[in-house]
C-alpha positions as CSV (number, residue, x, y, z in Angstrom):
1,X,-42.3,52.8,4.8
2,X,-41.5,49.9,7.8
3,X,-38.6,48.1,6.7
4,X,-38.1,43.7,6.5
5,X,-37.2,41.6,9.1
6,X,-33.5,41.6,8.1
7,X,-30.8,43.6,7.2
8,X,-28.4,42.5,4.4
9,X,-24.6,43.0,4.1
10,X,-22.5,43.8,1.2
11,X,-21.5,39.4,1.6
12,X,-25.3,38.9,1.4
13,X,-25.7,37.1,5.4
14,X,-28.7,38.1,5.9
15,X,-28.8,39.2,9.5
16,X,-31.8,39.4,11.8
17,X,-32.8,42.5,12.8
18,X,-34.1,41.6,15.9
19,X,-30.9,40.3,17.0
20,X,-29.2,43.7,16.5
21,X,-31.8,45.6,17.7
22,X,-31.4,43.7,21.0
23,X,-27.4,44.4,20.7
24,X,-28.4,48.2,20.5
25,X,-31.1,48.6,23.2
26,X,-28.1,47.8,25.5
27,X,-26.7,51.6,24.5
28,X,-27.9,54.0,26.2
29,X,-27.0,56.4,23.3
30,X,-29.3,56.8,20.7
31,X,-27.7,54.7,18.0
32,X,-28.6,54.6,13.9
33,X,-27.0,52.7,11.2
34,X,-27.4,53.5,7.6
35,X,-25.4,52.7,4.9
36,X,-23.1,55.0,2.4
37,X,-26.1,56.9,1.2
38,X,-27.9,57.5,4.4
39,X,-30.9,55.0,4.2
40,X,-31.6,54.1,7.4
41,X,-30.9,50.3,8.2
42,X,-31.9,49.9,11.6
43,X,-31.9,52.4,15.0
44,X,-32.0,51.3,19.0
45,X,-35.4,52.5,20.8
46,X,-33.5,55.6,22.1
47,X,-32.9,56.4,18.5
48,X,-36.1,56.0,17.0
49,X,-37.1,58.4,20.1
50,X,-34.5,61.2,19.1
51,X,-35.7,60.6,15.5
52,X,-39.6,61.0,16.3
53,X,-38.9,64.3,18.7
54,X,-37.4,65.6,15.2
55,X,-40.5,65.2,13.0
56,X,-38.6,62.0,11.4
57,X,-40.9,59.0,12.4
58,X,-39.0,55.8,12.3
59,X,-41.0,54.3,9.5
60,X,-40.8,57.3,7.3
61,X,-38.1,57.6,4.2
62,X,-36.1,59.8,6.2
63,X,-32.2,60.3,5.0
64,X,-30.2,60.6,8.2
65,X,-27.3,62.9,6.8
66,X,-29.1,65.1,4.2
67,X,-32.4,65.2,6.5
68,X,-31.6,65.0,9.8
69,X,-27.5,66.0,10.0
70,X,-28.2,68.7,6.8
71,X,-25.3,67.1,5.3
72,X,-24.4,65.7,2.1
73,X,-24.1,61.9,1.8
74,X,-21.2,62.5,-0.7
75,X,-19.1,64.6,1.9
76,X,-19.5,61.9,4.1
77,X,-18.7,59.2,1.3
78,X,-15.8,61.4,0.5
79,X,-14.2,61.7,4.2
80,X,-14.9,58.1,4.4
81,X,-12.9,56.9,1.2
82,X,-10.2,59.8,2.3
83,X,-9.3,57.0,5.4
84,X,-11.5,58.5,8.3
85,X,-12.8,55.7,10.0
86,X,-15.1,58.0,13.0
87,X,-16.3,61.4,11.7
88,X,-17.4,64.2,14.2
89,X,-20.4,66.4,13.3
90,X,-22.5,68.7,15.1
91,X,-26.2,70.0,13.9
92,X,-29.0,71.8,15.0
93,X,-31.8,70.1,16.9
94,X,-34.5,70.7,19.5
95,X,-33.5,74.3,19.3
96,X,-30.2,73.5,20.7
97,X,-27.3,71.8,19.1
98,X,-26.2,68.4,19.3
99,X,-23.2,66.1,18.3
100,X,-23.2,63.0,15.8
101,X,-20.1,60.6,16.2
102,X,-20.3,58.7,13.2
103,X,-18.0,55.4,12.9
104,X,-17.6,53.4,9.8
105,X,-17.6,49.4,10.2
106,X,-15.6,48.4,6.9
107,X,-16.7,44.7,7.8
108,X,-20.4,45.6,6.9
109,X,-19.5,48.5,5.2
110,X,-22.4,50.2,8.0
111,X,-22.2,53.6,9.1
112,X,-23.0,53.6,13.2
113,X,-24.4,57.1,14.2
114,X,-24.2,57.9,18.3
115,X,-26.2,61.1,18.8
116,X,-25.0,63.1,21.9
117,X,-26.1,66.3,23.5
118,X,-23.2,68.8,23.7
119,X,-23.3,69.6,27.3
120,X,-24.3,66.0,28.3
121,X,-21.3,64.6,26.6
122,X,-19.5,67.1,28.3
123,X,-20.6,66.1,32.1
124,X,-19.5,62.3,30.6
125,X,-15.6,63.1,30.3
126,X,-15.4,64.9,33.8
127,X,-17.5,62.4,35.6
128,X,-16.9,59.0,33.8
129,X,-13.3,59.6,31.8
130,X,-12.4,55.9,31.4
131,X,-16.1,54.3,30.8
132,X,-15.7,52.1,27.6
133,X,-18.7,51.6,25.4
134,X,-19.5,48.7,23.8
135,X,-20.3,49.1,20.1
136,X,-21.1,46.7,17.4
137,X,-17.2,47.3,16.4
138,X,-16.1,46.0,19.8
139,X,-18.7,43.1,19.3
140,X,-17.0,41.9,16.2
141,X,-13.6,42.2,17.2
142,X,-14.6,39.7,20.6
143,X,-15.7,37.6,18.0
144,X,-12.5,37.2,16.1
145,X,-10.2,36.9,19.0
146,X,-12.5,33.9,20.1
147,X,-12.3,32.6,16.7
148,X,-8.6,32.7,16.6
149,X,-8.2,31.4,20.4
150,X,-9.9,27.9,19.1
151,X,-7.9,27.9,16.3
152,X,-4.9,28.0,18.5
153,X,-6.5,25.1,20.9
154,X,-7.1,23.2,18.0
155,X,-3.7,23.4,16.5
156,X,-2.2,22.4,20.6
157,X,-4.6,19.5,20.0
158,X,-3.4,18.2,16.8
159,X,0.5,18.6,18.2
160,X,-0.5,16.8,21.2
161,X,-2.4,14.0,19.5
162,X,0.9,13.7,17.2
163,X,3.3,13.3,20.1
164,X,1.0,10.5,21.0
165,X,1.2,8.8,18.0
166,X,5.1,9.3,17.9
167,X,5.5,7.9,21.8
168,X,3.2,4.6,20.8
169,X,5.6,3.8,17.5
170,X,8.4,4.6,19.6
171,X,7.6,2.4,22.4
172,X,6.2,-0.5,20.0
173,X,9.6,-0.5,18.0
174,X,11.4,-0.9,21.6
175,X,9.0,-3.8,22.7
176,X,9.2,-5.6,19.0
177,X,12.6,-6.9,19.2
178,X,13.0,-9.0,22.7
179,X,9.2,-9.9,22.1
180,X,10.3,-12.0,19.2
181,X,13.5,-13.1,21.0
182,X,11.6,-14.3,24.2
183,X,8.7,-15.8,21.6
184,X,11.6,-17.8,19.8
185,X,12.6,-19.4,23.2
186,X,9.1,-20.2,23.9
187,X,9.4,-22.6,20.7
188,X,12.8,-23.7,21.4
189,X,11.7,-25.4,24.9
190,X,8.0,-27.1,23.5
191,X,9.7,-28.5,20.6
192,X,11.6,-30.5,23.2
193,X,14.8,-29.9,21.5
194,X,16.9,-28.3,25.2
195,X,15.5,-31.4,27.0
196,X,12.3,-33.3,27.7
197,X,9.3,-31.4,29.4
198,X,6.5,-32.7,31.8
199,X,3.0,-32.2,31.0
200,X,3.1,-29.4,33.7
201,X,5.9,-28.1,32.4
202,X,5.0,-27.9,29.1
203,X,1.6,-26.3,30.1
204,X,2.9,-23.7,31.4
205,X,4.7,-22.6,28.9
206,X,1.9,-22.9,26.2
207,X,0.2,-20.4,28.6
208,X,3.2,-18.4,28.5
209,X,3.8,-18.6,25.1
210,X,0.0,-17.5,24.4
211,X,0.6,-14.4,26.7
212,X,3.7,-13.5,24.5
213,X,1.7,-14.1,21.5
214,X,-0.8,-11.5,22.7
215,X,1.6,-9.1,23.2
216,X,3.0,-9.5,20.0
217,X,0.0,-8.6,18.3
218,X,-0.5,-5.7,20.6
219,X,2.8,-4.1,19.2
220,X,2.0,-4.9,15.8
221,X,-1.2,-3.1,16.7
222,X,0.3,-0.2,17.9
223,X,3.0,-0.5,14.8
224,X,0.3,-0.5,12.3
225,X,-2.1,2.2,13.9
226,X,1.0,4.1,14.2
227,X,1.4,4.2,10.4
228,X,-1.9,4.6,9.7
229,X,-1.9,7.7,11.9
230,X,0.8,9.0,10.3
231,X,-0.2,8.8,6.3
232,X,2.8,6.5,5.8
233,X,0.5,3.5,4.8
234,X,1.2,2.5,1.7
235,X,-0.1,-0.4,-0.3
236,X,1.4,-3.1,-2.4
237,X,-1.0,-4.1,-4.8
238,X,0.2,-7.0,-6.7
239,X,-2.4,-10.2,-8.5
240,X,-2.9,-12.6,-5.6
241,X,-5.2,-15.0,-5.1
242,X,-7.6,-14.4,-2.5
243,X,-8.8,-17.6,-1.3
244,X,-5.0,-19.0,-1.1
245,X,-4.5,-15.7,1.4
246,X,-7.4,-16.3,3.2
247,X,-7.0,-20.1,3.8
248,X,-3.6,-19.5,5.0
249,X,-5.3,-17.4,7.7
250,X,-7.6,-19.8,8.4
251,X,-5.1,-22.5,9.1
252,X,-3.0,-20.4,11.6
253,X,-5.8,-19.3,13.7
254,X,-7.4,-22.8,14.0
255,X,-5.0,-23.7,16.9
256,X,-6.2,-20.6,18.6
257,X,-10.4,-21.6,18.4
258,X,-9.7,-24.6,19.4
259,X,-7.9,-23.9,22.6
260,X,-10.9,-21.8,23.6
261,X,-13.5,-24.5,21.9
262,X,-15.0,-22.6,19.3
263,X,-15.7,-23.7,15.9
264,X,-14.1,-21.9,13.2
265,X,-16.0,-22.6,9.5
266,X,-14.3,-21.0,6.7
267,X,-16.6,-20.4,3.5
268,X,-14.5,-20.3,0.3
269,X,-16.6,-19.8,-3.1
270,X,-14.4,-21.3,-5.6
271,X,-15.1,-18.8,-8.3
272,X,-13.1,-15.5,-7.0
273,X,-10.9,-14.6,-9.6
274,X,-7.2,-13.7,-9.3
275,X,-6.9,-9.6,-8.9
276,X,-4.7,-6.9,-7.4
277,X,-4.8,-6.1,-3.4
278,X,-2.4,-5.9,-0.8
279,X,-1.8,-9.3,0.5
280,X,-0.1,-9.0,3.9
281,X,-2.9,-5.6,4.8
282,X,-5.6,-8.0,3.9
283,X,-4.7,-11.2,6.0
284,X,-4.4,-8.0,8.8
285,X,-8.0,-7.2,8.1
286,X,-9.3,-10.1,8.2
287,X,-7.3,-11.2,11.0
288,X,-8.2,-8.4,13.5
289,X,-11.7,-9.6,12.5
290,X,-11.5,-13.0,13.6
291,X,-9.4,-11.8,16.9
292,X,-12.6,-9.6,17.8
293,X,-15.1,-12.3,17.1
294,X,-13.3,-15.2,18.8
295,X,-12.3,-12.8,22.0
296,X,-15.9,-12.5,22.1
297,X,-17.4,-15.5,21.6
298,X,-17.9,-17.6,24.3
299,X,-16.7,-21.4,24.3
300,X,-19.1,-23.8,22.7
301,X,-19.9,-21.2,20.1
302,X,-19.0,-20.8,16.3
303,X,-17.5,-18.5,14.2
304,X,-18.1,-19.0,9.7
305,X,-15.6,-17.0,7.5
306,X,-16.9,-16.2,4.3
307,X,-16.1,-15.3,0.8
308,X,-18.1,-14.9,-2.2
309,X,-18.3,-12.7,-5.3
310,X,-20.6,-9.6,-5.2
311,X,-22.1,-7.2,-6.7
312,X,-21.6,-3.7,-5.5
313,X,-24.1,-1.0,-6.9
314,X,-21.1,2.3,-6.9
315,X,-22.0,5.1,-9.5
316,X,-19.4,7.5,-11.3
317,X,-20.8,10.6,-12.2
318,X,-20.0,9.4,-16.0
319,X,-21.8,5.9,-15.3
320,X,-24.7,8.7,-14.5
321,X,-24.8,10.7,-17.6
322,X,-24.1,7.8,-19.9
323,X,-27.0,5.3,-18.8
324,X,-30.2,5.8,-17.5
325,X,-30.4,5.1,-13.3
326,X,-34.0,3.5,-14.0
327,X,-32.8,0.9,-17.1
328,X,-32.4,-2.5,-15.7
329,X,-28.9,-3.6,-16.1
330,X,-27.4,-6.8,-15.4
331,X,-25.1,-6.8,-12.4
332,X,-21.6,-8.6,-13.1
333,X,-20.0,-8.8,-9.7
334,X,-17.5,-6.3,-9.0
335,X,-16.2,-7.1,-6.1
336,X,-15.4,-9.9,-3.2
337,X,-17.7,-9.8,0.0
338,X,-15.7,-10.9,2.5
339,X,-17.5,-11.4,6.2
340,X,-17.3,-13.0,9.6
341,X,-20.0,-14.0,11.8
342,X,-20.2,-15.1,15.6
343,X,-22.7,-16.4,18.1
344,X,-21.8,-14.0,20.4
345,X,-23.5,-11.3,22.6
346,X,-23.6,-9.3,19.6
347,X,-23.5,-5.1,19.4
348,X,-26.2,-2.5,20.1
349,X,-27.6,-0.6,17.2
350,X,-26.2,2.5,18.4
351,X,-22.5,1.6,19.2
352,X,-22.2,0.3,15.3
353,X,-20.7,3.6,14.3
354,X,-18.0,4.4,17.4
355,X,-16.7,1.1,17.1
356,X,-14.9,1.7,14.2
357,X,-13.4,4.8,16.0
358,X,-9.5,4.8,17.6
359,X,-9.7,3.3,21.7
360,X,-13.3,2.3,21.6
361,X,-14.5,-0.3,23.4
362,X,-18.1,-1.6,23.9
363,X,-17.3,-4.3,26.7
364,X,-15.2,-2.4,28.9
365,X,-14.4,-6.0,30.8
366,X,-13.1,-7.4,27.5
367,X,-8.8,-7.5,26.8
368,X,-7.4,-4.9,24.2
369,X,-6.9,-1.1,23.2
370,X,-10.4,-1.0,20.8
371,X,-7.9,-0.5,17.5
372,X,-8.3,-3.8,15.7
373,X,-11.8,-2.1,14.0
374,X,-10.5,0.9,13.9
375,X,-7.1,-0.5,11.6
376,X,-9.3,-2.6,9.7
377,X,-11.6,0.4,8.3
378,X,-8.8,2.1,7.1
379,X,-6.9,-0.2,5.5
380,X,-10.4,-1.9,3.5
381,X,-11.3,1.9,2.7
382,X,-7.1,1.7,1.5
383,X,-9.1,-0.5,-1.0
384,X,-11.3,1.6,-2.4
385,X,-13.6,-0.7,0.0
386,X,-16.1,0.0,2.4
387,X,-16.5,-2.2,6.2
388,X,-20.0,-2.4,7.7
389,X,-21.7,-4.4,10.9
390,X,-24.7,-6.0,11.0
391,X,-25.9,-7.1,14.8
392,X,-28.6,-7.4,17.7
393,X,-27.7,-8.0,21.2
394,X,-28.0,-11.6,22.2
395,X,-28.0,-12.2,18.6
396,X,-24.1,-12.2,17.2
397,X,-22.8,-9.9,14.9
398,X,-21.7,-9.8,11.6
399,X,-18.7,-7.9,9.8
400,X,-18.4,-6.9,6.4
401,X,-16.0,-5.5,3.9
402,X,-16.0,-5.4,0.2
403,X,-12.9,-5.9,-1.7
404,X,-12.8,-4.2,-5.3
405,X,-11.7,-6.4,-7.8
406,X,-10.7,-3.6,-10.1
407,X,-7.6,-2.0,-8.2
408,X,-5.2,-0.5,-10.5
């Protein structure tokens, strides 16, 4: 009777026979596996050859140990379970006598059967003493050592990418310090009070003070990403109001759009209630928003900020069993939708995922380290939220994020 297409372990992976049928042919023993009981599973063409010369035609219900070795499965089952792992045995065949090595593969719990001629096996050791056979056995162990050498690359990896983070939060909390010391000198001198300035003068340092700005928010960036990296972010959720945090944003970053000429609308609905989120991680959100979509749009352009109350369809698997998915239901917002939208160049369809990644960058000519997006989808998904972008080149782009209104 011809046998399936596959052969099944004891773990039930079914395994395609013509892969190991190819493995075999690359013997050039005859080789048969069968299981405990002697069915055989599979054979390479010089087996099915030694089994046909015989009188045991591949496709018949031949048993190799009680048919073909004159052996009882039992005594094989026996040595097997008594810790021998390769069992010698000669029989009769052909009119003259032959050796089967048999080797047991506990992985598969298979029983691989190399059929040798006596004197050819003989001529083998005196000719060819250190000639290494590859078996199925030697096929699985390459497979673990692989398996374990990745695991050991991965592992480097992750050590690697930690030192990383460690030298950026290092480095940031070196940088913080005189940044803010040079920053409050930069104030001292424009507000006049260590003498008066000339318009050239006091030009210059605005343009300084800008650069120091910039640089301030680059260590904070680094600071923050740094946390984040870690799993030391933790939030402190407390009942704010939402459009008081947000209009204070506004009103610092106005000087900065109008410096480079761009109109900043903010979009306030009146009716977001009071509820719990993180206050300070929030005004970062939004703010590494508004960075990104000023630094990229050009001067003349616009920029609306806008808040409103939403509904967002989210399903607990009790929601599901309790209520019927195709019963209308009326939807009470649930959350704020936060968003910020820009006449700029705007963002390919494909690069809307990677931009949320660490150090990506679509506009390789534009300022930065491509971690503002990245910070700000972790800390909204902090929030139980979820940050999206909506864009076509040439058309602007606009960000997303949805707030829960039902922290606890």
């Amino acid at each position: 009777m011809r046998r399936g297409p596959v052969i099944e372990s004891p773990a039930n992976e079914a395994i395609p026979a013509s892969v190991v049928a190819g493995l075999l042919d690359l013997l050039d023993q005859p080789i048969l596996i069968s299981d405990r009981s002697g069915r055989i599973l599979q054979a390479n063409t010089r087996g099915k050859k030694r089994l046909a010369s015989d009188g045991f035609p591949f496709e018949s219900n031949v048993n190799l140990f009680s048919d073909l070795l004159r052996i009882s499965p039992s005594v094989i089952a026996d040595r097997i379970e008594g810790g021998e792992h390769h069992i010698d045995s000669k029989f009769d065949c052909c009119g003259g006598v032959a050796l089967a090595r048999i080797q047991w593969l506990p992985e598969a719990d298979w029983l691989v059967v190399r059929i040798e001629a006596v004197e050819k096996r003989a001529v083998q050791v005196q000719s060819q003493p250190t000639t290494t056979q590859h078996t199925v056995q030697e096929l699985l162990q390459e497979r673990e050592i692989t398996y374990r050498n990745l695991l050991a690359a991965y592992l480097r990896l992750q050590e690697v990418n930690r030192q990383k983070t460690v030298f950026l939060a290092s480095a940031a909390h070196e940088l913080k310090t005189p940044l803010a010391v040079i920053k409050g000198y930069y104030d001292l001198l424009l507000s006049g009070s260590l003498g008066k300035l000339t318009d050239k003068q006091r030009d210059i340092l605005q343009e300084s003070k800008e650069s120091c700005e910039r640089l301030v928010r680059l260590v904070s960036m680094f600071l923050n990403y740094s946390a984040l990296e870690s799993g030391k972010l933790v939030l402190h959720l407390r009942e704010n109001d939402l459009r008081d945090c947000l209009s204070e944003l506004a009103t610092r970053w106005h000087e900065a759009f109008v410096r480079k000429h761009v109109r900043l609308e903010t979009i306030l609905n009146t009716d977001i209630p009071i509820f719990k989120f993180d206050y300070q991680k929030v005004q970062q959100t939004v703010a590494n928003l508004l960075d990104n979509s000023l630094k990229h749009t050009p001067a003349g352009g616009s920029v609306t900020f806008r808040a409103e109350l939403h509904f967002w369809e989210r399903r607990s698997a009790e929601e599901i069993q309790t209520q019927d998915r195709r019963r209308e239901r009326i939807q009470h917002p649930n959350c704020i939708k936060v968003s910020v939208s820009d006449s700029g160049p705007g963002i390919a369809s494909e690069h809307h995922q990677e931009i949320f990644e660490d150090f990506v960058r679509v506009d390789r000519t534009s300022s930065g380290m491509g971690l503002g997006l990245a910070i700000a989808k972790r800390l909204v998904q902090a929030h139980r939220g979820k940050i999206w972008v909506e864009s076509e080149p040439r058309r602007g782009c606009t960000f997303t994020f949805l707030l829960p209104i039902d922290n606890v």
